[in-house]
Every structure is written in structure tokens, then in C-alpha cells.
N, CA, C and O of each residue as an XYZ file, in Angstrom:
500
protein
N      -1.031    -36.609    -25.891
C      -1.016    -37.466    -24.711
C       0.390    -37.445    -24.102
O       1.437    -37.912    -24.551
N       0.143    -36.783    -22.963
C       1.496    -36.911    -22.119
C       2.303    -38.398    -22.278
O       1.508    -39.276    -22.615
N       3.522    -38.824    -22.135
C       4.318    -39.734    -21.737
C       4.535    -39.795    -20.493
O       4.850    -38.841    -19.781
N       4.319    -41.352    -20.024
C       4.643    -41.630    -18.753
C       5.973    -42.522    -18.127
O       6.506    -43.405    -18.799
N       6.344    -42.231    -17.006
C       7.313    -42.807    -16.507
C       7.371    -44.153    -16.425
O       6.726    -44.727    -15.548
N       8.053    -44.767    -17.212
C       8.484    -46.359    -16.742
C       8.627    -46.964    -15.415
O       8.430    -48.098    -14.979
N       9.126    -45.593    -14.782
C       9.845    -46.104    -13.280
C      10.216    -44.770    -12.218
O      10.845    -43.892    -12.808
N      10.033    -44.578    -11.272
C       9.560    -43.501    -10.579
C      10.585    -43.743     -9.290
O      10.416    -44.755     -8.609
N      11.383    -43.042     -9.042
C      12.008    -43.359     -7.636
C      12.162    -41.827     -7.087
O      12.420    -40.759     -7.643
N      11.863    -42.244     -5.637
C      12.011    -40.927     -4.433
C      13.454    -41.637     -3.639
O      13.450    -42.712     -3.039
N      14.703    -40.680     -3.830
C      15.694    -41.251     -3.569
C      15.875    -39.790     -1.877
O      16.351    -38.661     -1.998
N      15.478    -40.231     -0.936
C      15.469    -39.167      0.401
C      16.917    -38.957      0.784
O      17.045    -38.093      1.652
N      18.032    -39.510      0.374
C      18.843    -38.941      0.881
C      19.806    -38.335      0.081
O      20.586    -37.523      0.579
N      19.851    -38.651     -1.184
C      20.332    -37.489     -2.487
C      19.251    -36.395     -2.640
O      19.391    -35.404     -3.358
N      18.027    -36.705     -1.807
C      17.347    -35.417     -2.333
C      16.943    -35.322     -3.934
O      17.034    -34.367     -4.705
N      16.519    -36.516     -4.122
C      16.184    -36.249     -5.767
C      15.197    -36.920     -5.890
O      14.805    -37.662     -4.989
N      14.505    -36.773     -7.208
C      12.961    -37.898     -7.851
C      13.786    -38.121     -9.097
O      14.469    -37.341     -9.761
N      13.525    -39.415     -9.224
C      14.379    -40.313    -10.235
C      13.599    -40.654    -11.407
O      12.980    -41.689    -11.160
N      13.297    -40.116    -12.888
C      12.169    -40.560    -13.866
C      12.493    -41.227    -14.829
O      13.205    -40.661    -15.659
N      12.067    -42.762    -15.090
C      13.061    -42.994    -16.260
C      11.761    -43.507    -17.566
O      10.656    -44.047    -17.526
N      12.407    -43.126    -18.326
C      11.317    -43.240    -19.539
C      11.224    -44.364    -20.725
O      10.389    -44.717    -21.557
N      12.284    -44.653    -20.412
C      12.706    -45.797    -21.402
C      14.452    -46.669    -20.824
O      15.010    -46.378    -19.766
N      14.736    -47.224    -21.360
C      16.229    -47.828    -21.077
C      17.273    -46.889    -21.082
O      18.167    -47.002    -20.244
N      17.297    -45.554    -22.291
C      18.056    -45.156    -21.960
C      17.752    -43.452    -22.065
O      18.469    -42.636    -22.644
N      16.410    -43.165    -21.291
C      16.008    -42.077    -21.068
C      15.563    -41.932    -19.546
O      14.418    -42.286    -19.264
N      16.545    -41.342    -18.368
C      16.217    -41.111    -16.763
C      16.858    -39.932    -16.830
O      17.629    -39.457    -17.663
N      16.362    -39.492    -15.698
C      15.882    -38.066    -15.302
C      16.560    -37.990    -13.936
O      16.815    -39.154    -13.630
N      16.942    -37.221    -13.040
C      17.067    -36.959    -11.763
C      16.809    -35.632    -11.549
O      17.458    -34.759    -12.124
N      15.716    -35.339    -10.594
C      15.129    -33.890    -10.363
C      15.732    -33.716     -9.239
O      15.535    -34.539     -8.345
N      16.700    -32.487     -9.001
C      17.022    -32.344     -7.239
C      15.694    -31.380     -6.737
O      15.162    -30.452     -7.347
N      15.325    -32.021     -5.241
C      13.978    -31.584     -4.496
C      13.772    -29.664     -4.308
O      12.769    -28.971     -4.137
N      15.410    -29.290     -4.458
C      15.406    -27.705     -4.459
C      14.597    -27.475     -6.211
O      13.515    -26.907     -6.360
N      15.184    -27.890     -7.022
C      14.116    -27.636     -8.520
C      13.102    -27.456     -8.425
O      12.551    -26.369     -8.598
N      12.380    -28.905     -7.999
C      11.170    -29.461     -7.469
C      10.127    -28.040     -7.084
O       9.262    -27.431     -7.714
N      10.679    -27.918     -5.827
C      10.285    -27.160     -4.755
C       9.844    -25.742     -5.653
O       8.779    -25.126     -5.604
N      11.073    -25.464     -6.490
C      10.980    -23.963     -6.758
C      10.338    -23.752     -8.488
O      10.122    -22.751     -9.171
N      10.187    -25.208     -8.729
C       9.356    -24.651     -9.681
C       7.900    -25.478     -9.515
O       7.247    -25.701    -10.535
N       7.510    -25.833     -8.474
C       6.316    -26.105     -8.242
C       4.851    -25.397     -9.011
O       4.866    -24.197     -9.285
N       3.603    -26.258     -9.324
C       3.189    -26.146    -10.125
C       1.951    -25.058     -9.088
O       1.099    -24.496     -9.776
N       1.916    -24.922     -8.269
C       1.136    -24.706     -6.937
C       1.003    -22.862     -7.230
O       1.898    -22.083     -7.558
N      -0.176    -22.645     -7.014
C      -0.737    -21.089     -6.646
C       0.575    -20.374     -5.806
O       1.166    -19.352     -6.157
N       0.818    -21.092     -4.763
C       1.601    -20.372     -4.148
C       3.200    -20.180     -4.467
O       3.854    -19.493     -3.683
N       3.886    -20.816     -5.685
C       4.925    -20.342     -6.209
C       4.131    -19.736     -7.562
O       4.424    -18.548     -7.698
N       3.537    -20.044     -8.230
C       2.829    -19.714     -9.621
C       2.228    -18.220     -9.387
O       2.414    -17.195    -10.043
N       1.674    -18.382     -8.568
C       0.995    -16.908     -8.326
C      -0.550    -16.813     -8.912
O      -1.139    -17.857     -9.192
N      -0.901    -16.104     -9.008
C      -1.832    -15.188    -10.066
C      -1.964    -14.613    -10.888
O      -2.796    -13.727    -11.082
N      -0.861    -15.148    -11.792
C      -0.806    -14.443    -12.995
C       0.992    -14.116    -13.376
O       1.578    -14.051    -14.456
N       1.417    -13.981    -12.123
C       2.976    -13.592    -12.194
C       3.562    -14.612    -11.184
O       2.882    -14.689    -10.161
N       4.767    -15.498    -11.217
C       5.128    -16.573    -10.346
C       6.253    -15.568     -8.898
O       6.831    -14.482     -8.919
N       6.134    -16.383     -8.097
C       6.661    -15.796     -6.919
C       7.771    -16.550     -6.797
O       7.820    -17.763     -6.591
N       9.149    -15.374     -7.005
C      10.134    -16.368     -6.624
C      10.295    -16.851     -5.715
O       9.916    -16.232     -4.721
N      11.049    -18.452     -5.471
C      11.305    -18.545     -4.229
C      12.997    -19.052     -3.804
O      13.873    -19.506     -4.539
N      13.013    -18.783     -2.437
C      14.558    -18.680     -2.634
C      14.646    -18.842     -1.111
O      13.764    -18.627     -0.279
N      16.295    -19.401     -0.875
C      16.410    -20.047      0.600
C      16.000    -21.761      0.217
O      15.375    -22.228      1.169
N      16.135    -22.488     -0.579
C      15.248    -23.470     -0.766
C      16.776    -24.403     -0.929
O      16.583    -25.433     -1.574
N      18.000    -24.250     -0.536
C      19.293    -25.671     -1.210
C      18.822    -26.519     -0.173
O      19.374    -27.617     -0.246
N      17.785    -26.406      1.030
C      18.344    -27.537      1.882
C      17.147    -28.553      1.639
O      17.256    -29.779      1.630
N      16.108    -27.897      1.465
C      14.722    -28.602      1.036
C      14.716    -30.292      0.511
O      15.402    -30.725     -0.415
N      13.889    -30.989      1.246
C      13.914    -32.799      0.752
C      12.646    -32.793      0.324
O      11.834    -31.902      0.576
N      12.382    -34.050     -0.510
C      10.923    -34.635     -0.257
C      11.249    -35.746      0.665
O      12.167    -36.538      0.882
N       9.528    -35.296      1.310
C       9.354    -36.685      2.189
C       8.195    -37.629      1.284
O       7.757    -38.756      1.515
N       7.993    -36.963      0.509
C       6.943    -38.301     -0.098
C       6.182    -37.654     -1.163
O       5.940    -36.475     -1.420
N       5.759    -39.195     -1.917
C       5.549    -38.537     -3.359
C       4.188    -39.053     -3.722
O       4.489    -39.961     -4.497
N       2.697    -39.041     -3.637
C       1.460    -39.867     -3.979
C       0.816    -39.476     -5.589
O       1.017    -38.367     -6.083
N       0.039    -40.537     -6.293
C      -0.596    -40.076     -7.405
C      -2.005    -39.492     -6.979
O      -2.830    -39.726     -6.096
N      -1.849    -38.446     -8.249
C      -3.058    -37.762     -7.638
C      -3.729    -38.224     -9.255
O      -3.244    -38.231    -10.386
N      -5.177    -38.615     -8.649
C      -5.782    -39.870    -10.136
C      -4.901    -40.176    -11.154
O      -3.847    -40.254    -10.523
N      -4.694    -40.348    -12.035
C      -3.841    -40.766    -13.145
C      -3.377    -39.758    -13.784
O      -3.102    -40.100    -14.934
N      -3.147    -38.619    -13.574
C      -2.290    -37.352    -14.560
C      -1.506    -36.574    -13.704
O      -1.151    -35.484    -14.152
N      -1.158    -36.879    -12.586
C      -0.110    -36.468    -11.763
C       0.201    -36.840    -10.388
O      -0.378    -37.623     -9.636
N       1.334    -36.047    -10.198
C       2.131    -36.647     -8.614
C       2.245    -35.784     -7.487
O       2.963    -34.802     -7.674
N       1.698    -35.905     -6.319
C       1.637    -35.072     -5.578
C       3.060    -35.350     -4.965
O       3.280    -36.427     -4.411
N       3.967    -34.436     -5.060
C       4.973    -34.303     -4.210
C       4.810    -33.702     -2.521
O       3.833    -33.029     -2.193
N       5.885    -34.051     -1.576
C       5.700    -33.394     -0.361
C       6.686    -32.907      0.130
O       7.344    -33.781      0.693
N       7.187    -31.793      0.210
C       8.698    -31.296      0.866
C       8.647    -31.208      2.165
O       7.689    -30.915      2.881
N       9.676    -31.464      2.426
C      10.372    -31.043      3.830
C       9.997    -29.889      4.729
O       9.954    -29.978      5.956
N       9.693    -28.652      3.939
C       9.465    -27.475      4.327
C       7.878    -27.168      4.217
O       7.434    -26.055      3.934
N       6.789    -28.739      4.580
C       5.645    -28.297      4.508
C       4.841    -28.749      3.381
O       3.747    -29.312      3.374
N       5.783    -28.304      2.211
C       5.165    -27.310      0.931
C       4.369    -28.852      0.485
O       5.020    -29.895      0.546
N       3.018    -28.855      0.073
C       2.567    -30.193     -0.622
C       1.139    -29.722     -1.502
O       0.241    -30.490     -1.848
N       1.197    -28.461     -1.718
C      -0.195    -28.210     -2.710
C      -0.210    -28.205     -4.238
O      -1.136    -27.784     -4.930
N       1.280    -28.886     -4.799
C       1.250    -28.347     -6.119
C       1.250    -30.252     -6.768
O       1.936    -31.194     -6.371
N       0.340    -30.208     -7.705
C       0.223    -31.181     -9.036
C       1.216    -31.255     -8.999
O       1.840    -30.483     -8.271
N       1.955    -32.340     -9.858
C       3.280    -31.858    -10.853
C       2.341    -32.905    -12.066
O       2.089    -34.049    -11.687
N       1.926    -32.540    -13.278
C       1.082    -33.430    -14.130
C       2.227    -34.510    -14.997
O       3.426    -34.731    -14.824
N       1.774    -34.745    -15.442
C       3.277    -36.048    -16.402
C       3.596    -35.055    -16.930
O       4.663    -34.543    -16.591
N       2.523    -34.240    -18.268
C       3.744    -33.212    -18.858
C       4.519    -32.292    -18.691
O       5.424    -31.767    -19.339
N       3.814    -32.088    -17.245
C       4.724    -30.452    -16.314
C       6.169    -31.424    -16.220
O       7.277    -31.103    -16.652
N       5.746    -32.870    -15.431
C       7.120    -33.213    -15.113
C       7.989    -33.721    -16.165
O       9.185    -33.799    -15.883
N       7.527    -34.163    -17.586
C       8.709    -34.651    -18.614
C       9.140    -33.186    -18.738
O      10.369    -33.243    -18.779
N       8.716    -31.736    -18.828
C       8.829    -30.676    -19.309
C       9.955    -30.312    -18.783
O      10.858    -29.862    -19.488
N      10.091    -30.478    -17.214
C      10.813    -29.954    -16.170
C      12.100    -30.941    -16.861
O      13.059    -30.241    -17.184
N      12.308    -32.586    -17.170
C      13.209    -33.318    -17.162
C      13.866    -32.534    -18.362
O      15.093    -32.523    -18.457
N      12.944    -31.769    -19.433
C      13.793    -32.154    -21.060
C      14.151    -30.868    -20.986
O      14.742    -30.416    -21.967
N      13.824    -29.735    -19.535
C      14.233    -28.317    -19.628
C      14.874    -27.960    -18.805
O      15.279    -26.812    -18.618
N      15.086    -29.026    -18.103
C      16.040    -28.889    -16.530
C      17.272    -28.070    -16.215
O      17.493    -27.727    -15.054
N      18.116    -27.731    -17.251
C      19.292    -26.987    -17.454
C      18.514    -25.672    -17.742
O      18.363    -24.887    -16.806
N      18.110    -25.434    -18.719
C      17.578    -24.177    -19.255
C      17.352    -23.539    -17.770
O      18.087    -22.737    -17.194
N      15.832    -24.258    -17.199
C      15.186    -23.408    -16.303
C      15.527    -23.139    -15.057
O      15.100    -22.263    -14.305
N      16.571    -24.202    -14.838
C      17.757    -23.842    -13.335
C      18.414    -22.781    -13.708
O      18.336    -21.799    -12.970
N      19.416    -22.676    -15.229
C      20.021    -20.761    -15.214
C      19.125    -20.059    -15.157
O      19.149    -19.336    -14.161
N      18.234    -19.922    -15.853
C      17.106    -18.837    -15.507
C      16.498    -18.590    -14.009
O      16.084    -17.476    -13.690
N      16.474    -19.524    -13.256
C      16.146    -19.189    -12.200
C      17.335    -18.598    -11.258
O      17.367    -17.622    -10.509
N      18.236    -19.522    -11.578
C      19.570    -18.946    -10.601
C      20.302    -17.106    -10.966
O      21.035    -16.328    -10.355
N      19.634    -17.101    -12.176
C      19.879    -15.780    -12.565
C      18.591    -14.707    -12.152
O      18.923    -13.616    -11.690
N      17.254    -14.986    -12.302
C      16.381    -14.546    -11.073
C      16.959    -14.156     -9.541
O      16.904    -13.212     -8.754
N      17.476    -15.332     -9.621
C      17.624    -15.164     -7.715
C      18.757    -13.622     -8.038
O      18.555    -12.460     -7.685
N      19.905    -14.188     -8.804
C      21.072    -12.959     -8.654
C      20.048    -11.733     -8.540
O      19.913    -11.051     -7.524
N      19.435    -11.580     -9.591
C      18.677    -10.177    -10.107
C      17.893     -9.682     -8.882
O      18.127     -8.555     -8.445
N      17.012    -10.441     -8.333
C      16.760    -10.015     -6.837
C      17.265    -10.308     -5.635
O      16.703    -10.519     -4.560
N      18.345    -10.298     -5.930
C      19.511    -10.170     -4.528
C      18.906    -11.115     -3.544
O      18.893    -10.618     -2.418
N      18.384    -12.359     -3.605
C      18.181    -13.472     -3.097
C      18.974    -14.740     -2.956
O      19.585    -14.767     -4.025
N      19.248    -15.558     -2.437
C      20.000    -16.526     -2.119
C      19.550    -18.206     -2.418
O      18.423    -18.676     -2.263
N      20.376    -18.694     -2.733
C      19.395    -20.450     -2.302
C      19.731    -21.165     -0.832
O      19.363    -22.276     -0.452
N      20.412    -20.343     -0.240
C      20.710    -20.511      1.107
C      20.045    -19.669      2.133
O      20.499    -18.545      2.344
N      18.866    -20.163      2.884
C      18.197    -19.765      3.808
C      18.472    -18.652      4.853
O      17.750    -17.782      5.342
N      20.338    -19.136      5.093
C      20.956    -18.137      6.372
C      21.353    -16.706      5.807
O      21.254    -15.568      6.267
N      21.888    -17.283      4.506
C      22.270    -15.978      3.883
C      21.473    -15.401      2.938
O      22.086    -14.838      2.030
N      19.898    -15.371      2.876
C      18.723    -14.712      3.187
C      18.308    -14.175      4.172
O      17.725    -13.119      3.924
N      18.353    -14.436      5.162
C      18.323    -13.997      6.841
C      19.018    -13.051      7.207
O      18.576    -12.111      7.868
N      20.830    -13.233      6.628
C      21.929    -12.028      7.101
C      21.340    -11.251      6.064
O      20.978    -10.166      6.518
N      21.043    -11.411      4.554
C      20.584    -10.391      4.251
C      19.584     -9.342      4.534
O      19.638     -8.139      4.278
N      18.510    -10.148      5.208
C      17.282     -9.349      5.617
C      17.654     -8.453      7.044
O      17.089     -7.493      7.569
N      18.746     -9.152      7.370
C      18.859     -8.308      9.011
C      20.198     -6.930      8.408
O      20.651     -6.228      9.312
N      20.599     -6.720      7.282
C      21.398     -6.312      7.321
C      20.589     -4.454      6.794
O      21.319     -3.467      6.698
């Protein structure tokens, strides 16, 4: 049985989701994480996940439960089809370091950016 959040905050202008689990167990997810490790077909893929990249400026605008085993997040950039379930999201809190180098080392490996423009100069270049 998943663990659930004590206390849940959408903080819009740090750009973060705030999870706290106990007194002295909270979480702060920044909305670029969020975004890029979304639980959704369209970063997950079909079998192989699609990186995504261009994503530092990305917010949530809003966060709803979807029945009792997860949270529908909503970004800035649209994006609102992915679950995040309680255990995807304690997973994300207790792996949060791990899976940001790994991704930021993804991006290096395919010469991708977390900055949108300098994805753009790259593509025009």
C-alpha cells in the first residue's frame, strides 16, 4: 500500500509541488522534474521513454485527484495527460537526485538542452 501525503502544496511561483509525509519528511518537486518525468504515454512512450528537453521554464497551473490513487498535474506547456499515482510520486521524492543526473546526463548524450532557445539555435544551426 502506497503512502500518502499528509499535506500537498502547489507553490506557482517557485514552480514546485510541495509533499510532506510526516513532520519531518517534505519533498519539493521542481515542475521541470515533474514535467519530464511524467507518467503519460507521451513522455513514457511505448515501450522506450521519449526524452524531453527545452522544459527549465515549464510551471504547473494546477494539480486535481484523479479517484484516490493519484494526481493529475497540469503544466504550463499544455502537458496534463499523465497520472502521477502516490507511489510514482513518493518514488520520484526518495529518487529525486538519482533521476535528475541521469536525466541531465541523457540530455548531454543527445545534445539537447533544458533551455528551449538553445534547442532552437541548435536546431537552426
Amino acid at each position: 500500500m502506497p503512502r500518502l501525503p499528509t499535506a500537498i502544496n502547489l507553490h506557482k511561483a517557485s514552480k514546485t509541488l510541495g509533499l510532506t509525509y510526516g513532520p519531518d519528511e517534505s519533498y519539493q518537486l521542481p515542475a521541470e522534474f515533474l514535467r519530464v518525468h511524467s507518467p503519460s504515454a507521451e513522455v513514457q512512450g511505448h515501450g522506450s521513454p521519449i526524452l524531453q528537453y527545452g522544459k527549465i521554464n515549464v510551471g504547473l497551473t494546477g494539480l486535481e485527484p484523479a479517484g484516490q490513487y493519484a494526481l493529475k498535474l497540469t503544466f504550463d506547456d499544455g502537458h496534463d495527460s499523465g497520472l502521477f499515482t502516490w507511489e510514482y510520486l513518493e518514488q520520484l521524492c526518495l529518487r529525486q537526485e538519482q533521476l535528475w543526473a541521469d536525466y541531465l546526463d541523457e540530455l548531454r548524450k543527445a545534445g539537447k538542452s533544458r533551455d528551449p532557445a538553445e534547442t532552437v539555435i541548435k536546431l537552426m544551426l
